[in-house]
N, C-alpha and C positions, 0 to 999 in steps of 0.2 A: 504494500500500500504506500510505503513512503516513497519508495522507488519511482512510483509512477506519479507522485505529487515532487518530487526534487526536479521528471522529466520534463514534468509539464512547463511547470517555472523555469527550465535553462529552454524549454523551445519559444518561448514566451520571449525570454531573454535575445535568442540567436535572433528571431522576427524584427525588434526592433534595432539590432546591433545593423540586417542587413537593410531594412527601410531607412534607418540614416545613412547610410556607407552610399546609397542607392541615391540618395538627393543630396548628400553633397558631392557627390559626383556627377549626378545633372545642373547642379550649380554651377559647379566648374566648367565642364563643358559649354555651357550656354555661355561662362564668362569671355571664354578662352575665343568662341565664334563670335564675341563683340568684337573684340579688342581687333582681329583678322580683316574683320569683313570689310573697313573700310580704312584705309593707309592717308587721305586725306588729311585726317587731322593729327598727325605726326608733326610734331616740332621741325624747325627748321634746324640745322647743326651751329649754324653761325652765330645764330642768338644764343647757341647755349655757350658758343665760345665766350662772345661779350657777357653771357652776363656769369658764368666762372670767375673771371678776375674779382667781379665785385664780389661772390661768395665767397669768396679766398680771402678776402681782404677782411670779408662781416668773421669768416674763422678766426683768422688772425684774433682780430679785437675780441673775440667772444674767447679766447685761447687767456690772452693777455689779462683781462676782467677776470676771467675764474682764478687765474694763479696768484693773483693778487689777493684777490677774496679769499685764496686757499690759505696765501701765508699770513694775513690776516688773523685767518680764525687759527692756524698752528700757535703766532705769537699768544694770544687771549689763551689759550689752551696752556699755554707752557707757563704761563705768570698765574694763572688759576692753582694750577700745581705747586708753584713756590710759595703761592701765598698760601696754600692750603698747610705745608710744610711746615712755614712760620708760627700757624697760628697753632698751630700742633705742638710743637719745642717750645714755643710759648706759653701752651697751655702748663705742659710738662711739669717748664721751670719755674712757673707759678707754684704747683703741687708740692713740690719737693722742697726738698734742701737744696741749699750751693753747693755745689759741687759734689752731689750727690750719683750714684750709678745708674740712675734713671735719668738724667738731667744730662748727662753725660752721652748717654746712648743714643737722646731725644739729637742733640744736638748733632752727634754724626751722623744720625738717618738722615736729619734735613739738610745737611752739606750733600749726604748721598743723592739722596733725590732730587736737588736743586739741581747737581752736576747731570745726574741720569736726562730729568726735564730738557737741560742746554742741547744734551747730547742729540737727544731724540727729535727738537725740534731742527736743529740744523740738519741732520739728515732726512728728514722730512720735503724740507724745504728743499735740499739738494733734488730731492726725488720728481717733487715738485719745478722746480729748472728745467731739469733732465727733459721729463714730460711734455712742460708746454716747447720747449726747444725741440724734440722730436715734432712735435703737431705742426710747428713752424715751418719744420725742413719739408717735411711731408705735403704741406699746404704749396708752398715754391715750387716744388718740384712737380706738382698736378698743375701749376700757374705753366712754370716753365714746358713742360709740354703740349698744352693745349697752347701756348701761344706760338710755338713752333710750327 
C-alpha cells in the first residue's frame, strides 16, 4: 500500500518536473526565433566604438570613487580598532593596580593590536591599489583596441 502511495507522489512529481522542462523550453525557443527573425534592429558597430571610450572612461571614474571609498572605510575601520584597544587598556588600568600583571598584559595587547590594525590596513589598501590599477590596465587596453 505504501508502495503505490510513494509511486503515485514521485509520478505526480516527474509530470510536473516535465511540464516545466517543456515550457521553459518553448520559452526559449520562441525567444531565441525573436531575436533571428529580424537583423534590422542590430546596432550599428561604430557607435558602439564611440560610445566604448566614454564607458571606459565612466569605468575609470567608477574604479577611482570605489577605491577611494574603499580606503576610506579601511582607514575608519583601523582607528575603530585602536580606539576600541585604548579604551580596553584603559579600562584595564583603571581596574587594577600600577603596575600591576593585568595592566601590564592590557597594555601589550593594545600595542599588539594597534601594530596588527596598521599592518592589516596597509595591506588592505595595497590590495586595494593593486585592484583598481588592474581594472585601469584592463579598461586601456579594451580602449586601446577598439580604437585600433
Amino acid at each position: 500500500m505504501k508502495l503505490n502511495y510513494f509511486m503515485k507522489g514521485l509520478s505526480t512529481v516527474g509530470r510536473w518536473i516535465a511540464t516545466t522542462l517543456f515550457c521553459v523550453l518553448a520559452i526559449a525557443f520562441v525567444w531565441q526565433g525573436g531575436f533571428f527573425s529580424s537583423t534590422t534592429a542590430m546596432a550599428d558597430s561604430s557607435v558602439n566604438l564611440i560610445a566604448s571610450a566614454d564607458a571606459g572612461d565612466r569605468v575609470q571614474n567608477k574604479v577611482s570613487n570605489d577605491a577611494r571609498r574603499a580606503k576610506n572605510f579601511i582607514e575608519d575601520t583601523k582607528e575603530k580598532v585602536e580606539r576600541t584597544a585604548n579604551k580596553n587598556a584603559s579600562k584595564v588600568d583603571q581596574a587594577t593596580d600600577n603596575g600591576s600583571l593585568f595592566e601590564r598584559k592590557a597594555k601589550k595587547d593594545r600595542a599588539t593590536i594597534e601594530k596588527r590594525a596598521e599592518e592589516d590596513a596597509a595591506r588592505t589598501e595595497k590590495a586595494v591599489d593593486n585592484t583598481k590599477n588592474a581594472v585601469e590596465r584592463t579598461v586601456d587596453n579594451i580602449k586601446n583596441a577598439f580604437g585600433n
